[in-house]
C-alpha positions in Angstrom: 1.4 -26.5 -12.1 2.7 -26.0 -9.0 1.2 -24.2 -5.9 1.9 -20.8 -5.5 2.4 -20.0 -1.5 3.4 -16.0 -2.2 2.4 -13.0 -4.2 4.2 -9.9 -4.6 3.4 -6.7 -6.1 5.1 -3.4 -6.5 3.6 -0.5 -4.8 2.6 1.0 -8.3 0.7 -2.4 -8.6 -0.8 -1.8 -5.3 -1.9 1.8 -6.2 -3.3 1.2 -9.2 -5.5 -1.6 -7.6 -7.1 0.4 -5.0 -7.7 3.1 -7.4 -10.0 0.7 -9.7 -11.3 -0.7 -6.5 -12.2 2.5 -5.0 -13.6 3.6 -8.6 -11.5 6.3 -8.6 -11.6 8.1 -12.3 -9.7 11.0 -12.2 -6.4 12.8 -10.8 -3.1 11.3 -9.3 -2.4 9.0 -6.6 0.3 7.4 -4.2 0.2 4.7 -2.0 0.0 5.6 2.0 0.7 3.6 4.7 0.3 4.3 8.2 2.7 2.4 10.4 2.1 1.9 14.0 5.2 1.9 16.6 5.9 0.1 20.2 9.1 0.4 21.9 9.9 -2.9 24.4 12.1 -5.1 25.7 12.9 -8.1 23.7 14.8 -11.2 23.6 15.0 -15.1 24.0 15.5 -15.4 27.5 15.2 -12.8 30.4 18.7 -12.9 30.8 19.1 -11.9 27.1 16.7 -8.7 26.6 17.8 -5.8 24.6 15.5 -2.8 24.1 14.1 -2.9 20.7 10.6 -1.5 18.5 8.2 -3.0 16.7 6.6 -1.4 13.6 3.4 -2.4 12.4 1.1 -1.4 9.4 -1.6 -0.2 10.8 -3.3 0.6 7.2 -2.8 1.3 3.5 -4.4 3.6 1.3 -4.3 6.3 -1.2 -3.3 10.1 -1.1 -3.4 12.5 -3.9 0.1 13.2 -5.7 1.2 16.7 -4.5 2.5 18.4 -7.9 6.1 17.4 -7.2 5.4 13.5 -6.9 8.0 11.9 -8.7 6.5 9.8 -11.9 8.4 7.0 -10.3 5.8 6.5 -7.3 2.4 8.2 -8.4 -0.6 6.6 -11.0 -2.6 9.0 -12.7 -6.2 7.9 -12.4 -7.6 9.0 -15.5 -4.7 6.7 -17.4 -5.5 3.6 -15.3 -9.4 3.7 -14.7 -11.1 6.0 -17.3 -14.3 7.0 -16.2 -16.0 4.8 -18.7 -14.3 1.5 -17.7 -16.4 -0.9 -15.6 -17.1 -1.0 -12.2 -15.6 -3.8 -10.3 -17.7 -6.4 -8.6 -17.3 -6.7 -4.9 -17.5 -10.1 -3.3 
């Protein structure tokens, strides 16, 4: 088999695991990122700079659904990770 070098989820994916990691049992959730930004000047040589940004993740987590989330993009706790489901062991 050969070695796998990447992984990609979807955000629903994503959601859905923090909610079971969290041990989250009960309403609806989306994913949340908070994104850091820094303005600069950038380019491969001095002569060459163009001003530019840089966005960084700064975090990801989970915010309840307001009651016009699309179905598309939210993951309804109580579906996912009933409250009598396991607990999830931490390493």
């Amino acid at each position: 088999m050969p070695e796998v070098n990447q992984l990609f989820f979807k955000h629903k994916e994503i959601v859905e695991l923090l909610i079971k990691q969290a041990g989250i049992h009960e309403g609806k959730w989306v994913l949340a990122m908070n994104f850091g930004l820094s303005a600069g000047n950038f380019g491969p040589t001095l002569d060459q700079l163009n001003p530019g940004a840089v966005v960084a993740v700064l975090g990801i987590g989970l915010n309840r659904a307001p009651p016009d989330t699309p179905d598309a993009v939210q993951v309804d706790a109580s579906v996912i990770n009933p409250a009598g489901a396991k607990p999830r062991k931490r390493s």
